[in-house]
Structures are given as structure tokens and as C-alpha cells.
C-alpha positions as CSV (number, residue, x, y, z in Angstrom):
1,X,1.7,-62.4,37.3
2,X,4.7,-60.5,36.0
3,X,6.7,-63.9,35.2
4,X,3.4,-65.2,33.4
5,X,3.4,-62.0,31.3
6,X,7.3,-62.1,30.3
7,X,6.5,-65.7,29.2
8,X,3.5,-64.3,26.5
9,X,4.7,-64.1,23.3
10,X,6.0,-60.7,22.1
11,X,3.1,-59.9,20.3
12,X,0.7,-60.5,22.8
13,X,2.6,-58.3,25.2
14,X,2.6,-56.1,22.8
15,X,-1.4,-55.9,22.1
16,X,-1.7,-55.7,26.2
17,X,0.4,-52.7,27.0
18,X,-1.4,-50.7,23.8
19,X,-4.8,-52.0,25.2
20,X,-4.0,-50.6,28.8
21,X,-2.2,-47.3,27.4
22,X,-5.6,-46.9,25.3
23,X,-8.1,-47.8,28.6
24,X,-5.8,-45.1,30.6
25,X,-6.4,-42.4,27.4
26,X,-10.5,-43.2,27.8
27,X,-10.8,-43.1,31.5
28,X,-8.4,-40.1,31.4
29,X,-11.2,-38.3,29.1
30,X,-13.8,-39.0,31.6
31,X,-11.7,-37.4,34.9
32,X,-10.6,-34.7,32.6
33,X,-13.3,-33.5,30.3
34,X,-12.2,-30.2,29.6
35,X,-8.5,-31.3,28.6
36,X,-8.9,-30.9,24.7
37,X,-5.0,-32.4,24.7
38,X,-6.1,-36.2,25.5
39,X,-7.9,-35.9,22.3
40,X,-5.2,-35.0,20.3
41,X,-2.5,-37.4,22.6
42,X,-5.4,-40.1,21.5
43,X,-5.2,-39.3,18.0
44,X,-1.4,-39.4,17.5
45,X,-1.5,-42.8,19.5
46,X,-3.8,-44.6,17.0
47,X,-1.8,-43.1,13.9
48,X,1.2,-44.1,15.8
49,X,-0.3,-47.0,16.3
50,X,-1.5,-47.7,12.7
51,X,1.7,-46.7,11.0
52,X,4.4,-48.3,13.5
């Protein structure tokens, strides 16, 4: 599996590791309700996200 994933374009790589960092940042809310910081971590990912 890891060879077929270095072989993925860079992009696509790309889009799967900010698709699994996001899935770990919802479940995370759900274990951790009471956490307000995974809310901010969340938001500062997604502007990261939008403006890098």
C-alpha cells in the first residue's frame, strides 16, 4: 500500500493526508467534547488550508 501511495501524483497525496488530518480533527471532537481547542486547531487548519 505505501509503494502504491508514493506512486500517486503529488497532489493526490496531498488531498489524502489533509483528508485524514481532517477525519482525525472530527472524530477527535467526538472523544473529546469538552476540548474547546480542537475547534480552534480545526479552524486554523482550514485557513491554513485555504491560504497555503
Amino acid at each position: 500500500m505505501e509503494k502504491y501511495l508514493l506512486k500517486l501524483p503529488f497532489s493526490i497525496q496531498i488531498a489524502i493526508l489533509s483528508f485524514l488530518i481532517g477525519t482525525l480533527l472530527f472524530v477527535s471532537y467526538f472523544i473529546f467534547p469538552k476540548w474547546d481547542n480542537i475547534i480552534l486547531i480545526g479552524i486554523l487548519y482550514v485557513l491554513a488550508a485555504l491560504f497555503f
